[in-house]
N, C-alpha and C positions, 0 to 999 in steps of 0.2 A: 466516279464510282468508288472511287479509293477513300475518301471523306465520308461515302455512307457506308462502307464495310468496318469505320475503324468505329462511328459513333454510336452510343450508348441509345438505343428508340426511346420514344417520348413513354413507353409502355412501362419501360425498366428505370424511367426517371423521376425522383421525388420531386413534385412540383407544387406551388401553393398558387392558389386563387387569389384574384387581385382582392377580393369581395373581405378577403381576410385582413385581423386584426393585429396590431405587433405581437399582442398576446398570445394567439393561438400562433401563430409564427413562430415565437420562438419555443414557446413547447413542442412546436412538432421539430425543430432543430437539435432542441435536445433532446424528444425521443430520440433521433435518427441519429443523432451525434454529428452531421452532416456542419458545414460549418457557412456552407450558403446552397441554398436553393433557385430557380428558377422562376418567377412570376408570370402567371399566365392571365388574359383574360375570362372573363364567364365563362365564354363557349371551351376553353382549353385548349385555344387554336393559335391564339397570338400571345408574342413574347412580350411581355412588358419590361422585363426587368430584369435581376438580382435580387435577394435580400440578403443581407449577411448580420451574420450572429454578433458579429461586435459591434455592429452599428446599433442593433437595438439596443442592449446591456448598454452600450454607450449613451443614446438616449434616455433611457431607464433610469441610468447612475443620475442623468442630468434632470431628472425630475420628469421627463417628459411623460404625455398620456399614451397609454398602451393602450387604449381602446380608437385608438388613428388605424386608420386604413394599412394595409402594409403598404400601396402604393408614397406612403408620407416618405420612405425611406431607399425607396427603390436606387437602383446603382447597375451600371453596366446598358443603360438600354438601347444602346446604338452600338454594342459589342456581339456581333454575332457573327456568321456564315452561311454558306448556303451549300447546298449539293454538290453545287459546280463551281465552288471558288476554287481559285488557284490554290496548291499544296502550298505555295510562301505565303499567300494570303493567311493562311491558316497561322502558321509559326510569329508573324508579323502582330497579328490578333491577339493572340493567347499568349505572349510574353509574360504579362503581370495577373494572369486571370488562373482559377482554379482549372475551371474549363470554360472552352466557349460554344455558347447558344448556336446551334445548329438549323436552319430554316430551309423547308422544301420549295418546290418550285412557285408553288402559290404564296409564299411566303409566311406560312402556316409551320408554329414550331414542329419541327421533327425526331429533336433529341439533344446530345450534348456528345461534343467531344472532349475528351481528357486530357490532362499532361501524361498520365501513364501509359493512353495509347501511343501517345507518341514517342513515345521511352520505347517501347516496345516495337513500334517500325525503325528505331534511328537501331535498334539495337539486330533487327534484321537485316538492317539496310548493310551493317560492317561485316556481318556474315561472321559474330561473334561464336556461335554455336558450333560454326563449320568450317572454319579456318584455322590454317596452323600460327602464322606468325602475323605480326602486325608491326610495321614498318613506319615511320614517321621519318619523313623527307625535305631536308628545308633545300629549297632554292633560288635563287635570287630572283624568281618572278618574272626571268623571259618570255618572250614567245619562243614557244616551243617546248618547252620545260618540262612540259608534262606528257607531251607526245615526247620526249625521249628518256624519262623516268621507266613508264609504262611499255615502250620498246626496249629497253636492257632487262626488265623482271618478266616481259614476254617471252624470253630467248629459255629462261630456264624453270617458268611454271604460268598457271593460268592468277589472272588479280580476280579476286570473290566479291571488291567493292576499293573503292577509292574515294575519296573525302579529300576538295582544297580547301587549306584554312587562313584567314589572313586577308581575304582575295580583295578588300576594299581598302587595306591602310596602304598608304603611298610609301616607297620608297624602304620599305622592310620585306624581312625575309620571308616567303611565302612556305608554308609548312602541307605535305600532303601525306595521308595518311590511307596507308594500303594495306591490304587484309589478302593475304596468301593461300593458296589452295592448302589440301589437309596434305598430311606427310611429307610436307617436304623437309628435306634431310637439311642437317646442319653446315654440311658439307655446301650444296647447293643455297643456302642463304650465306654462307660467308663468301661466295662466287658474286651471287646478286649483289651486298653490300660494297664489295671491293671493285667492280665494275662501277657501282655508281659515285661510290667516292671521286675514282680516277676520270671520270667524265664532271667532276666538281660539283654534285650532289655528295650531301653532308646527311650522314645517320644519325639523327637527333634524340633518336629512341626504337628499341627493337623489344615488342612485349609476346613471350611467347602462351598460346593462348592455352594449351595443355595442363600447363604446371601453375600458373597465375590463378 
């Protein structure tokens, strides 16, 4: 459910028909300003593809005929998702992509998801809005680490979100990044930092989110 609450409907998505030519393709790109589109078939059900604005203009420069189908140019058509893919699936997908093609259960395009929705959840996710400080914790990536990080900043307020970063290189410092309830005093964060120092967790960064 989280995949279809974040994605763009197929309703609110600028889409072109495969039946289209590079030429009207990119005109309707540069109406939109949009810098690639989605490729659908006839019925406007199925995904075919990408087209992207520089690849035509690219063609274009190189002499090619702009009266080719847009499918001549198509890109991405095995880059999509679904309803129910996994939330890593998604981030895994969408690495190098504007956004990516979103497909319902029938496998029938359904929309698009964006890099800005996901700016938008990661930026939820750290409770940026509603959090006083935010802590950045390196430690050496034991077991346990993080159940006793999380028990010493338990003792003297509630964590809003927590993030491990690092969690796949071997043999390096592991960095984890905590987001603190609101108000808490200064007093009570130099308590928490000097607790986790002496238990050999290292404050690598302390950003307060008020004043920043």
């Amino acid at each position: 459910m989280l995949i279809k609450q974040l994605s763009v409907p197929k309703s609110a998505v600028q889409t072109i028909p495969e039946t289209a030519t590079l030429q009207e393709s990119i005109d309707l790109l540069e109406r939109t300003g949009y810098r690639c589109v989605p490729v659908l078939d006839e019925s406007g059900k199925i995904f075919r593809g990408n087209i992207y604005k520089m690849h035509i203009y690219r063609h274009k420069a190189n002499g090619g005929d702009m009266n080719l189908p847009v499918t001549h140019l198509l890109k991405n058509a095995t880059k999509y998702i679904h309803l129910n893919s996994s939330f890593f699936k998604v981030f895994f997908m969408i690495k190098d992509l504007p956004y990516i093609t979103v497909l319902d259960e029938n496998n029938y395009f359904y929309g698009i998801l964006t890099h800005s929705s996901l700016i938008d959840l990661l930026q939820q996710s750290w409770s940026i809005d509603q959090g006083s400080y935010v802590l950045t914790v390196a430690s050496p990536g034991q077991k346990g680490d993080l159940a006793a990080i999380t028990k010493i900043i338990n003792r003297h307020c509630t964590i809003m979100s927590c993030i491990t970063l690092d969690v796949q290189r071997e043999n390096m410092v592991r960095r984890t990044i905590i987001t603190l309830e609101p108000n808490i005093s200064e007093r009570t964060l130099d308590d928490i930092s000097n607790q986790l120092e002496r238990k050999g967790f290292k404050i690598i960064g302390i950003e307060d989110l008020h004043n920043d």
